[in-house]
C-alpha positions in Angstrom: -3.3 60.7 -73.2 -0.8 61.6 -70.1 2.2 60.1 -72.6 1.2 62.3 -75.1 0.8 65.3 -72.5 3.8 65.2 -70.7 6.9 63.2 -72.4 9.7 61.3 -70.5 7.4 60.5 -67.8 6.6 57.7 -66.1 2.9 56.8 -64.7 2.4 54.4 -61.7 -0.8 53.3 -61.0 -0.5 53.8 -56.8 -3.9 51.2 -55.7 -2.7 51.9 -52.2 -3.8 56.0 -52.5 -7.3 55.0 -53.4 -10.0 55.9 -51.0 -12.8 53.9 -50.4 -16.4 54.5 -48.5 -18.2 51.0 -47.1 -21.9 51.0 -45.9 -21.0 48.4 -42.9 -23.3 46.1 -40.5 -22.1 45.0 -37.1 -24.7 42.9 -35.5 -23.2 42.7 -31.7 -22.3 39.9 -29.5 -24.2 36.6 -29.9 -26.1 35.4 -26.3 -24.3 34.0 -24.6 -20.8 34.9 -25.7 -18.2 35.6 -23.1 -17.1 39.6 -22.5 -14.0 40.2 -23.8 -12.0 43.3 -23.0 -10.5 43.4 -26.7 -13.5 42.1 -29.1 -16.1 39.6 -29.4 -16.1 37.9 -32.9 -20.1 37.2 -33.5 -21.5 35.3 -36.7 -22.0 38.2 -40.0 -25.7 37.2 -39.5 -25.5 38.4 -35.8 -27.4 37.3 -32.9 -30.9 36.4 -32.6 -33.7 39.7 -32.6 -30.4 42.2 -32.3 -30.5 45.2 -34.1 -27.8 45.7 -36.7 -25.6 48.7 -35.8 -24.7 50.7 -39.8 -21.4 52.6 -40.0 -19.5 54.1 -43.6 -16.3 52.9 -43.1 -13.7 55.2 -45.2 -10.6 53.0 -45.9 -8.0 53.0 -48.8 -8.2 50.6 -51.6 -6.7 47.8 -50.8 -8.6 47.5 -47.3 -11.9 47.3 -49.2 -10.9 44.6 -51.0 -10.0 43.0 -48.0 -13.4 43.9 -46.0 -15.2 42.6 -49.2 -13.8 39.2 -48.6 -16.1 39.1 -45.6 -19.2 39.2 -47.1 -18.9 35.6 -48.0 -16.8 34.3 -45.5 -16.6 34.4 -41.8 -13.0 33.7 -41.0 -9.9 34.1 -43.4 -6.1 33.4 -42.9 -3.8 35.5 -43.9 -2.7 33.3 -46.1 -5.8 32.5 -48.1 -5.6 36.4 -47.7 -2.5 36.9 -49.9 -3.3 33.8 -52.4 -6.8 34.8 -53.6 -6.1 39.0 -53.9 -1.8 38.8 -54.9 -1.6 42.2 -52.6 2.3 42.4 -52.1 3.3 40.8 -48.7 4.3 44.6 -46.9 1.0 46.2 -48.4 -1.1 43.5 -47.5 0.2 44.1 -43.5 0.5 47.5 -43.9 -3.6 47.6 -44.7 -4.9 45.0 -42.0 -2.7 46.5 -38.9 -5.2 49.5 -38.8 -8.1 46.7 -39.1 -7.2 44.5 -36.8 -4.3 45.6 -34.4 -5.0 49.8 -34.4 -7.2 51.8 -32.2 -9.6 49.9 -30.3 -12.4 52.8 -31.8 -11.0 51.4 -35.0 -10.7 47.6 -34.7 -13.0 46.3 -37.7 -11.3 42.9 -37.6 -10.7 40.5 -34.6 -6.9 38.9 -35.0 -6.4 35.3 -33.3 -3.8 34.9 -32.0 -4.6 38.6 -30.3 -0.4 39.5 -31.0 1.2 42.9 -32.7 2.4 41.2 -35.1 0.7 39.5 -38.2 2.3 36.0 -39.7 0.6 33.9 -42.4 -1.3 31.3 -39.8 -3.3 34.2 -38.4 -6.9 34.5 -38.7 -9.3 37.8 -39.0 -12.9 37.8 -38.6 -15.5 40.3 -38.3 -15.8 42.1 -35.0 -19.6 41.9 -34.6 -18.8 44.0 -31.4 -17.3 47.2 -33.0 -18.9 50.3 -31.9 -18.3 54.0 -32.5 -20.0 57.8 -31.1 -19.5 58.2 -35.2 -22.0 57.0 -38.0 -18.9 57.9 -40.5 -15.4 56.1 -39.0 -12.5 57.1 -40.5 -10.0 54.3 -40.3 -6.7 55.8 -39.9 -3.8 54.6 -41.9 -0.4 52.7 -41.3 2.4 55.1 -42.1 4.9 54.2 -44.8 7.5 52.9 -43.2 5.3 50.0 -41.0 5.5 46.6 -43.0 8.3 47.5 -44.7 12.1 45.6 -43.6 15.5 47.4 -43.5 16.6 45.9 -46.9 13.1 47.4 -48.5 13.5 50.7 -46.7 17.2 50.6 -48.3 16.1 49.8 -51.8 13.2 52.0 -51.7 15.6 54.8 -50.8 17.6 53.7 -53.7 15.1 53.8 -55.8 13.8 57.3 -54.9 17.5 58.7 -55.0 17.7 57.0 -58.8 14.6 58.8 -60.0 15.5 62.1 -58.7 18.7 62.2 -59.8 17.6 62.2 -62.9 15.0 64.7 -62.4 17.5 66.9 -61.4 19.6 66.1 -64.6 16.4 66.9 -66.3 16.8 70.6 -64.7 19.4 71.0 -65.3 19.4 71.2 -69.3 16.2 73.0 -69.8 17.5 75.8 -67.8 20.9 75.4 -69.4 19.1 75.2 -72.2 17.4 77.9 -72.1 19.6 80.2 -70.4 23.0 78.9 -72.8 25.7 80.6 -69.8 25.5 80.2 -66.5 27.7 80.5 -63.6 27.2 77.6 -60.5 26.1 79.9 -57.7 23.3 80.8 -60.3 22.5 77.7 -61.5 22.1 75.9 -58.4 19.8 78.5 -57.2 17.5 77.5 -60.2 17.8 74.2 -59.9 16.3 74.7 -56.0 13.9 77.0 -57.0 12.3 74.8 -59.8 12.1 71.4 -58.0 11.9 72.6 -54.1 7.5 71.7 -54.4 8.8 68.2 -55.7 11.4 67.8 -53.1 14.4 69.9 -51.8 17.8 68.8 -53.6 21.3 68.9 -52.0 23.4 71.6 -53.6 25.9 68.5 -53.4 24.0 66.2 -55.5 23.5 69.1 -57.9 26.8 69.8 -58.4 27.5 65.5 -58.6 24.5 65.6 -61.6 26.7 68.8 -63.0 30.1 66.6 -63.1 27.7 63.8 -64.7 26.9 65.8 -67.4 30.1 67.5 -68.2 31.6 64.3 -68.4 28.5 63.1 -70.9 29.0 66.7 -73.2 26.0 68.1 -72.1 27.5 71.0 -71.1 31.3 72.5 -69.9 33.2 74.9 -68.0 34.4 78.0 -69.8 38.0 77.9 -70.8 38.4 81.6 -68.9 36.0 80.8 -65.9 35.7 77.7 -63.9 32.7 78.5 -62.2 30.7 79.4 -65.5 29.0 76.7 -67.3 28.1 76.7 -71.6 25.6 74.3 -72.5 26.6 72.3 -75.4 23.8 71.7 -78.2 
């Protein structure tokens, strides 16, 4: 359906945007168990007579998945984390810091060793001791760029500079195209004006994707103007 809607496009499947609500039980502290300042890790069948505390939880997809894993288990590695779901290594950090290493109002998940950072020995469990003024708790999301290395962030940028390039290649012909002459002042203007809710191009990369595709025949300068372009059908 969306290929035959909109041609030349790609679709990726983003599991990462997905929202998520999660009816959750917290059962408090076991007797006995020794105040911590952090969180108290109790059993998921709780304490003896207590009275289960119920929250929604609203987290992103791959964070349910991960709270699911709890219903059957009381402590996980990280490892046996990454093995049984194959989330990528920076998603699968990038959803349990807010869990485990966020806000304290936010901390579903008690880390051992209690550290900022998150290697594959680690272990989570549930923290029986979370509390909140809030029935519904919002857990608040890592930003993009947590989890993610220098050579990722380099290859990501890479890889968004590829695909807008040729979006603004793209542009380019259908208003050429379209409009058959065009001088650059003009055509950079529409360039910006088509494409500046999808992002904001550099009149500098335009005019690079206009050299591209002169050289390619997609379009030259008149022989009497420099500045004017003549698409080429």
């Amino acid at each position: 359906f969306y290929l035959a809607k909109h041609s030349g496009r790609i679709l990726t499947l983003q599991p990462s945007a997905g929202t998520a609500d999660l009816n959750a039980l917290f059962f408090g502290k076991k007797k006995g168990e020794v105040e911590d300042d952090d969180a108290a890790v109790g059993s998921l069948g709780g304490s003896e007579g207590s009275k289960a505390k119920k929250h929604i939880l609203c987290v992103n997809t791959y964070q349910m998945v991960l709270l699911l894993m709890f219903n059957t288990r009381e402590k996980i590695t990280y490892e046996e984390m990454r093995a049984e779901i194959l989330i990528p290594d920076r998603e699968l950090t990038r959803a349990l810091q807010p869990l485990s290493v966020g806000k304290s109002s936010q901390r579903i998940l008690v880390k051992t060793p209690k550290t900022k950072e998150i290697e594959a020995s680690h272990t989570f469990a549930v923290n029986e001791a979370f509390t909140s003024a809030f029935h519904r708790v919002k857990i608040q999301q890592a930003s993009a760029r947590q989890g993610e290395a220098e050579p990722e962030r380099n290859e990501t940028r890479k890889k968004v500079e590829e695909d807008r390039k040729h979006e603004i290649e793209a542009c380019i012909v259908r208003i050429m195209k379209s409009r058959k002459q065009l001088n650059h002042n003009q055509l950079v203007t529409e360039v910006v004006e088509q494409l500046n809710k999808r992002f904001q191009p550099s009149p500098l990369v335009i005019k690079k994707r206009i050299e591209g595709l002169i050289e390619r025949e997609y379009m030259k300068r008149s022989d009497h103007d420099r500045k004017l372009y003549i698409y080429l059908a």
